[in-house]
C-alpha positions in Angstrom: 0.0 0.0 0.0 3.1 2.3 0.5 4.1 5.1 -2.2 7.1 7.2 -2.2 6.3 11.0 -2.1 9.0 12.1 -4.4 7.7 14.5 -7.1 5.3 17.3 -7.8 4.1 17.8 -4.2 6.7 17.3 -1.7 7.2 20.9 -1.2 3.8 22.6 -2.3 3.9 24.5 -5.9 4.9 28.3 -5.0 3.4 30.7 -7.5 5.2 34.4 -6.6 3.6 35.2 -3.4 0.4 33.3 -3.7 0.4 32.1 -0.5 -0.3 32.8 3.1 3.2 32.2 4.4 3.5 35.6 4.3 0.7 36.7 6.5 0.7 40.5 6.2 2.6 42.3 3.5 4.6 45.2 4.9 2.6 47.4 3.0 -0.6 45.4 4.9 1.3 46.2 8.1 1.8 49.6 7.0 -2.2 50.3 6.7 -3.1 49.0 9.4 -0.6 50.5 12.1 -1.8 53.5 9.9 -5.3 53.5 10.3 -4.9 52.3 14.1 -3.3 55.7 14.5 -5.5 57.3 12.9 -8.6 56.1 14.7 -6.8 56.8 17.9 -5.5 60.2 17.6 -9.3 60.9 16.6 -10.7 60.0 19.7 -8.0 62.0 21.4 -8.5 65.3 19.4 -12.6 64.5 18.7 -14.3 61.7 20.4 -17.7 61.7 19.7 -16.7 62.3 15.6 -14.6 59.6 15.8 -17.2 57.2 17.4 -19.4 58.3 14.7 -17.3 57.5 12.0 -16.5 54.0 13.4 -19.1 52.7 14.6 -21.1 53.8 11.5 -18.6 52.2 9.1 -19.0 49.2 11.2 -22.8 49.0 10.7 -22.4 50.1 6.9 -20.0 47.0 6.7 -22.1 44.3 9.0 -25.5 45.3 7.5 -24.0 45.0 3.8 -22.7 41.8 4.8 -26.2 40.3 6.3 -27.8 42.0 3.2 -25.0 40.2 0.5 -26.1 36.7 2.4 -29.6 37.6 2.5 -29.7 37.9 -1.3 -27.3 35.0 -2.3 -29.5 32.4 0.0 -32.3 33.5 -1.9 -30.4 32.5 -4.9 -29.3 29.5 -4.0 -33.0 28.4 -2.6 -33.9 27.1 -5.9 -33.6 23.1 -6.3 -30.4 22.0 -8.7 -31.1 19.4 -11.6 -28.7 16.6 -12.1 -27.8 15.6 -15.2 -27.9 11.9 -16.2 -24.6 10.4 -16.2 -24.0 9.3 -20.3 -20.9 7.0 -19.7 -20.7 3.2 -19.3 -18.9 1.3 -16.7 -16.1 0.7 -19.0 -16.1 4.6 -20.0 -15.5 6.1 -16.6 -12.8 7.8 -15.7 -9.7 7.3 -12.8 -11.2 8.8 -10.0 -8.7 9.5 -7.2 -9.9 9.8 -3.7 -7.6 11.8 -1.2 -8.5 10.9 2.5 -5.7 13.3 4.6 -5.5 11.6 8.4 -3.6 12.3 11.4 -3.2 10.3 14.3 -6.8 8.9 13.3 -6.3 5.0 13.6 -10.1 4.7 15.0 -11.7 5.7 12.0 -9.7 3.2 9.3 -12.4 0.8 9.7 -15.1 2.6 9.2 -13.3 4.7 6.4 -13.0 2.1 4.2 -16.7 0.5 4.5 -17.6 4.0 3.5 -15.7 4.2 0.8 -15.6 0.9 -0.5 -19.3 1.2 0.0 -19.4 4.0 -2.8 -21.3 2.7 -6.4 -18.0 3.1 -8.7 -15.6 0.2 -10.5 -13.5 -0.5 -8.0 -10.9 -0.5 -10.6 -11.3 2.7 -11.5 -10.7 4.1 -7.9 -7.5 5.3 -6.5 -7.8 5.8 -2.9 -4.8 7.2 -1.2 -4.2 7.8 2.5 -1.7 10.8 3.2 -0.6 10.4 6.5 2.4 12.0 8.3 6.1 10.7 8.9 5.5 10.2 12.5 1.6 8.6 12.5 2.7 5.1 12.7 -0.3 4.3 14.6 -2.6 4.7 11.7 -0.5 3.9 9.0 -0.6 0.1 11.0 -4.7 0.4 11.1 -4.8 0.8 7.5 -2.1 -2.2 6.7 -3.8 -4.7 9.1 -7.1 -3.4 7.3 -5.7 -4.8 3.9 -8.0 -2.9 1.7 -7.7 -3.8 -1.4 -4.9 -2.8 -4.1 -7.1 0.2 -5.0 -5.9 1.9 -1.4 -2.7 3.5 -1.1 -0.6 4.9 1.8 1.3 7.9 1.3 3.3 9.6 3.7 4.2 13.2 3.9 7.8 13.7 4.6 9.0 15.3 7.7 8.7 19.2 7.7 6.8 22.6 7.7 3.5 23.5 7.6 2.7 20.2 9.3 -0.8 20.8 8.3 -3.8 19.1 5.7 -3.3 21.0 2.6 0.4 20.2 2.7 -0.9 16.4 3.2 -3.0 16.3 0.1 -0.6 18.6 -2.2 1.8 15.3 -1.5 -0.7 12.7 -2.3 -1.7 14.8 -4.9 1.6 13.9 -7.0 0.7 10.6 -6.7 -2.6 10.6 -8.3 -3.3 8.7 -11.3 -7.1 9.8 -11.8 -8.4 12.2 -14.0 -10.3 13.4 -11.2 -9.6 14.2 -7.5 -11.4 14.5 -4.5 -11.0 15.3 -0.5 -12.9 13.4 1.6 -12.2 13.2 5.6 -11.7 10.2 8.3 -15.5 10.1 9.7 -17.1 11.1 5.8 -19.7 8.9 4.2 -20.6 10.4 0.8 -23.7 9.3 -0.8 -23.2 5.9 -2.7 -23.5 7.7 -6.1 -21.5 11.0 -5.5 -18.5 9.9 -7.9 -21.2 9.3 -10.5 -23.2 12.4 -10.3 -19.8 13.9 -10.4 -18.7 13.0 -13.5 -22.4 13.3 -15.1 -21.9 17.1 -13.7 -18.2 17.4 -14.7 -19.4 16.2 -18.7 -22.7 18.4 -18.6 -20.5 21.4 -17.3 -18.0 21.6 -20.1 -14.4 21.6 -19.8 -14.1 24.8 -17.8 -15.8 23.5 -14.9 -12.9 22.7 -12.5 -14.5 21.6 -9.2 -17.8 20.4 -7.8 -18.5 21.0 -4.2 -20.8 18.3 -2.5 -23.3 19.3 0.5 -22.4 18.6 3.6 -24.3 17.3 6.6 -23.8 16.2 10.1 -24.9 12.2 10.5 -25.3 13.1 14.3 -27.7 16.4 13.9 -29.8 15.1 16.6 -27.5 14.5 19.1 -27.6 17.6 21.1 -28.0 21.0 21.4 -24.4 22.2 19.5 -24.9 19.2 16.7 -28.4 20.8 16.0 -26.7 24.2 15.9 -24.1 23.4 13.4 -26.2 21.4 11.5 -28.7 24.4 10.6 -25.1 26.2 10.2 -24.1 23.7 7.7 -27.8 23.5 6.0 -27.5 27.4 5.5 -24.1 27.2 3.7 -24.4 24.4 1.8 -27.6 23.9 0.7 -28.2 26.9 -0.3 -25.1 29.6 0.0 -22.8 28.2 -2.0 -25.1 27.6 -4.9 -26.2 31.2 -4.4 -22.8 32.7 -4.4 -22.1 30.4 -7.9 -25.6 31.6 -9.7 -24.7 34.7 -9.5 -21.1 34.5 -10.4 -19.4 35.6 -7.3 -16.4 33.0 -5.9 -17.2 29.9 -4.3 -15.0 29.0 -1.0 -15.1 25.5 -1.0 -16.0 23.6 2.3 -13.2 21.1 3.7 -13.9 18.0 2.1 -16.4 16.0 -0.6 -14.4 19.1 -3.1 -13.9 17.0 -6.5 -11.1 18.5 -9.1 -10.6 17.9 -12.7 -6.9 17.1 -11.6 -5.1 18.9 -14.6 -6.9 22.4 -13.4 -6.5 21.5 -10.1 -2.4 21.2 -11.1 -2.3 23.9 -12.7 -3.8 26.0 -10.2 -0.7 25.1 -8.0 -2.7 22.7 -5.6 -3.6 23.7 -1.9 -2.2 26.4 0.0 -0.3 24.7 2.5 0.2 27.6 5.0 -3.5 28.9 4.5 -5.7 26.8 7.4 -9.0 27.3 5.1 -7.4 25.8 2.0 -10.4 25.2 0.4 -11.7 28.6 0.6 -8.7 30.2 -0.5 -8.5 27.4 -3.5 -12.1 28.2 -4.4 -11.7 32.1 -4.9 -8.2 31.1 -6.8 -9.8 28.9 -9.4 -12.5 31.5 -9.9 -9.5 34.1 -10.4 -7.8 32.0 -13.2 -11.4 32.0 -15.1 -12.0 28.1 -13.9 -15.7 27.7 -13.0 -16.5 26.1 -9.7 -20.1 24.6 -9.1 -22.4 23.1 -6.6 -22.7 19.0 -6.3 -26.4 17.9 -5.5 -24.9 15.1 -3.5 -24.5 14.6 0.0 -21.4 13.7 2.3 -22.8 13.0 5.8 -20.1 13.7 8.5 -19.4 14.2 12.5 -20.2 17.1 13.6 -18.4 18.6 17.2 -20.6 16.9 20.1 -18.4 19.0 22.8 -17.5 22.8 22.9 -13.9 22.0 23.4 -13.7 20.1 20.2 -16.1 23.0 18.5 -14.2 25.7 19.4 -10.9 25.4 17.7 -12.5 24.1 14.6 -14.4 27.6 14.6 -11.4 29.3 15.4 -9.3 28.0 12.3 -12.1 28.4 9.7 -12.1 32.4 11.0 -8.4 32.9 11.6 -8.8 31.1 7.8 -11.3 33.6 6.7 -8.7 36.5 7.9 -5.7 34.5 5.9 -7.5 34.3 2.7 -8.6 37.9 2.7 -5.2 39.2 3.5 -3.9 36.7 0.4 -6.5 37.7 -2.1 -6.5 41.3 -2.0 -2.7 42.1 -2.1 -2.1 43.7 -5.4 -2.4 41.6 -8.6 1.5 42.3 -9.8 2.3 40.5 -6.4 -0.4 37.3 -6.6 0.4 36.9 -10.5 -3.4 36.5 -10.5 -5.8 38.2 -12.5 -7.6 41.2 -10.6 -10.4 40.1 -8.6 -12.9 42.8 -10.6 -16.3 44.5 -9.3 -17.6 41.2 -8.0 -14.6 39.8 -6.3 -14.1 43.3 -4.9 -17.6 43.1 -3.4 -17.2 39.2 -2.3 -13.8 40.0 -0.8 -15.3 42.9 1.4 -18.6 42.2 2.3 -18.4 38.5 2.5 -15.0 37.3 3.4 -13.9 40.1 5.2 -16.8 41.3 6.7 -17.2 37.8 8.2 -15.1 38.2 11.2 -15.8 41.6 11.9 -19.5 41.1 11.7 -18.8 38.0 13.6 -16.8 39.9 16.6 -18.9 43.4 16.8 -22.8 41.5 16.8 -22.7 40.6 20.2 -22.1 44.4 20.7 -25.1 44.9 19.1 -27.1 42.9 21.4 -26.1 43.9 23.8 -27.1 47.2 22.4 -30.8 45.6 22.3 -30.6 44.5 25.9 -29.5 47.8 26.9 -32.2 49.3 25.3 -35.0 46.6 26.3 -34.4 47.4 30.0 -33.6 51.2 29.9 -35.8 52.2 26.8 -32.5 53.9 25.5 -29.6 53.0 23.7 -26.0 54.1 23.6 -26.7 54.3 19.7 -28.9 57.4 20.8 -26.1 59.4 22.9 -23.6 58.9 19.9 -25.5 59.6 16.6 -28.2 61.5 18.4 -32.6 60.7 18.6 -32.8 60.6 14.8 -29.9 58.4 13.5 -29.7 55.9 16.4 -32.6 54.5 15.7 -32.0 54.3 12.2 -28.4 52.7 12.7 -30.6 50.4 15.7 -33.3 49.3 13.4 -31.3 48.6 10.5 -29.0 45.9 12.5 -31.9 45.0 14.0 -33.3 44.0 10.5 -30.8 42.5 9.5 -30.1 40.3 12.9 -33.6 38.6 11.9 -33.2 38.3 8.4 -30.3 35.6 9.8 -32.4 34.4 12.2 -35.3 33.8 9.8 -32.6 32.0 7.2 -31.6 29.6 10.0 -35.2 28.8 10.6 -35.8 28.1 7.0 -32.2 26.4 6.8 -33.2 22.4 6.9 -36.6 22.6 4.7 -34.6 21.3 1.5 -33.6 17.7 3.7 -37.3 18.1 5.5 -35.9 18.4 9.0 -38.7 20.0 10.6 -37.7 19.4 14.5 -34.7 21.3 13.6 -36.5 24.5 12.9 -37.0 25.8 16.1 -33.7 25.5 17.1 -33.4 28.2 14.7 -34.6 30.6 16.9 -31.3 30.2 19.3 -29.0 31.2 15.8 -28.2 34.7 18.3 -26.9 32.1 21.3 -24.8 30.3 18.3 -23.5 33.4 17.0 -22.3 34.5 20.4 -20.2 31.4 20.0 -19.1 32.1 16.5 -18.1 35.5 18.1 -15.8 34.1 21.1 -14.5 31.9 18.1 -13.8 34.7 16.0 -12.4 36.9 18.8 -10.1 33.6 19.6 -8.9 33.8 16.0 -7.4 37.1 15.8 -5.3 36.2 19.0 -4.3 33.3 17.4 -3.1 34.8 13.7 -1.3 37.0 15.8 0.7 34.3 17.9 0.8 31.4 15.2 -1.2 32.0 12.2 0.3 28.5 10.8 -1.2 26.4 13.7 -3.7 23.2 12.8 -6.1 23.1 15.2 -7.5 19.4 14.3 -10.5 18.5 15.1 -11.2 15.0 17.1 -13.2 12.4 15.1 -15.0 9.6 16.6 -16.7 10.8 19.4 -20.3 10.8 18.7 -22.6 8.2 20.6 -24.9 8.5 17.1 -24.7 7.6 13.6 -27.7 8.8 12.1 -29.5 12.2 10.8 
């Protein structure tokens, strides 16, 4: 089952400053030491001004991000078709199925009855394993497993970014298939999902360079944080990302069930390995090198968190991830050798990626705003924008904080969840999370913006939705 990793992927494709190893440019650095300085010698020299400018280009950029979700998730609300897949057994292509683990021997099992449960020829799979130098623990789980010949181990040599993107950018230099796809240790696509894929793949033309399956949590109904990030995960992938790809804006890709023509996906320079949302950052990329990237009406049903200890630094690398690829994707072109991101990925970069944490870490401001103002009948808004624009700037957060609570409601309709739309109604308790989260993740890009904060498989008591 062994492969060397010489080739292609050892060290991960560099293309000019692409990547997030750099985390702030100096001129970055420069900008914002800038406008730090800035905002505090205004409140020095004119504080109420100041706190009128801020706080109102906060509200500008959080209700402009609630609106730009608003309207792409009523985009994405209408149902996809699926084209019917034109190719005989004999016709389909090498598809190459990259399962990145990590110290993960208690899911081999069940990994491989998953994907050896999946309707393809099984000699026309090519399943590889990345694991790291020093997981000997897993790599014996898969050997004593003895798959099949259509599984491979492949093991990342020694070195830096010890992290998932690097993981798959080495297995994928040993890929033989014409396509590629992620899938993690506790996934269980839908039987079908490599066959819809290539049915989407030939209807889409050759310009179509990824398809990204729904995901869903197997163990929704386990408690209150699995229901929680299952209406999370209903929002963004049922109906977000096919939004955001209708109306031509860049899709960042979820972590796994992504599938790759693997020529594009090459020549796109693989994953990022220093950026800990690789798939975001490799969505928006593609899009920027005029690749199309679509929606897969297919589900992969995985694990979500059952504790907050396990929740929490998951949260915290997909925002300090968010931060990353905004930082990437709006240095200047000349330095990305990238085409310009243009009106729409101007818009998507601002009010979407990078409004994201800061929407994220100033809403619990806001409500407590609303609290302030339910038990006083005033609010602070009111002493710094004065009786006519506070309640203007009030109301229109206000507006907005329900139009997200109303999408969260409305989030698991598509699968026919009903029990899981009242829990809905608690999206404000789960974005106080999300807030801690992305508070958590400024403090960490800081400190260590390379760190992998893994998240533990294994531990749910349930195994269905």
């Amino acid at each position: 089952m062994d492969r060397p990793t010489e080739g292609w992927s050892a060290v991960s494709v560099r293309r000019r400053g692409v990547w997030a190893d750099v985390p702030l440019t100096r001129t970055q650095l420069t900008t914002i030491a800038g406008l730090a300085l800035i905002v505090t010698a205004g409140f020095a020299a004119a504080p109420r001004v100041t706190a009128e400018l801020l706080i109102g280009s906060l509200i500008v950029l959080a209700s402009g991000h609630m609106i730009f979700r608003f309207v792409i998730w009523l985009a994405g609300l209408r149902a996809q078709t699926t084209p019917a897949l034109q190719r005989l057994d004999a016709d389909l292509p090498v598809y190459s199925l990259i399962v990145p683990l990590y110290r993960e021997a208690n899911m081999a099992a069940g990994l491989v009855a998953a994907l050896d449960g999946l309707s393809y020829p099984k000699d026309k799979l090519d399943i590889l394993v990345a694991l790291e130098d020093d997981d000997a623990e897993t790599r014996a789980a898969f050997q004593a497993l003895s798959p099949g010949p259509h599984w491979r181990i492949v093991v990342a040599p020694p070195g830096r970014p010890q992290t998932k993107p690097r993981a798959c950018n080495v297995a994928l230099g040993q890929a033989r298939g014409d396509f590629v796809v992620i899938y993690d240790a506790e996934d269980r696509p839908d039987p079908d999902q490599l066959r819809r894929a290539v049915a989407a793949f030939d209807a889409g033309g050759a310009g179509l360079a990824c398809l990204q399956a729904r995901l869903f949590p197997f163990n929704a109904r386990e408690n209150a944080l699995t229901r929680l990030f299952a209406l999370d995960f209903a929002l963004w992938f049922d109906a977000m990302l096919t939004g955001l790809q209708r109306l031509g804006f860049p899709v960042p890709l979820g972590g796994t069930s992504n599938h790759f023509r693997a020529a594009l996906l090459r020549e796109a320079g693989g994953w990022d390995s220093w950026n800990v949302t690789e798939d975001a950052d490799l969505g928006i990329r593609l899009g920027r090198l005029g690749h199309k990237v679509g929606t897969l009406d297919s589900t992969t049903w995985e694990e979500a968190p059952v504790k907050l200890k396990a929740w929490l630094p998951q949260r915290t690398r997909w925002s300090r991830g968010y931060q990353q690829t905004f930082f990437v994707h709006v240095r200047s072109p000349r330095t990305l050798a990238l085409p310009a991101l243009g009106v729409r990925g101007w818009i998507f970069m601002i009010f979407f990626v990078g409004a994201s944490s800061i929407f994220a870490m100033i809403n619990p401001v806001f409500w407590g705003l609303a609290s302030w103002h339910a038990v006083t009948g005033d609010t602070p808004l009111d002493a710094v924008f004065g009786p006519l624009i506070g309640p203007m700037a009030a109301g229109l957060m206000f507006a907005g904080n329900m139009l997200s609570v109303l999408m969260t409601v409305l989030a698991p309709l598509r699968r026919r969840l009903w029990p899981l739309m009242p829990w809905g109604l608690l999206a404000p308790v789960y974005w106080a999370m999300i807030s801690a989260a992305a508070w958590r993740a400024v403090f960490v890009f800081i400190r260590d913006p390379y760190r992998w904060e893994k998240t533990p498989h294994g531990l749910t008591k349930r195994g269905g939705a």
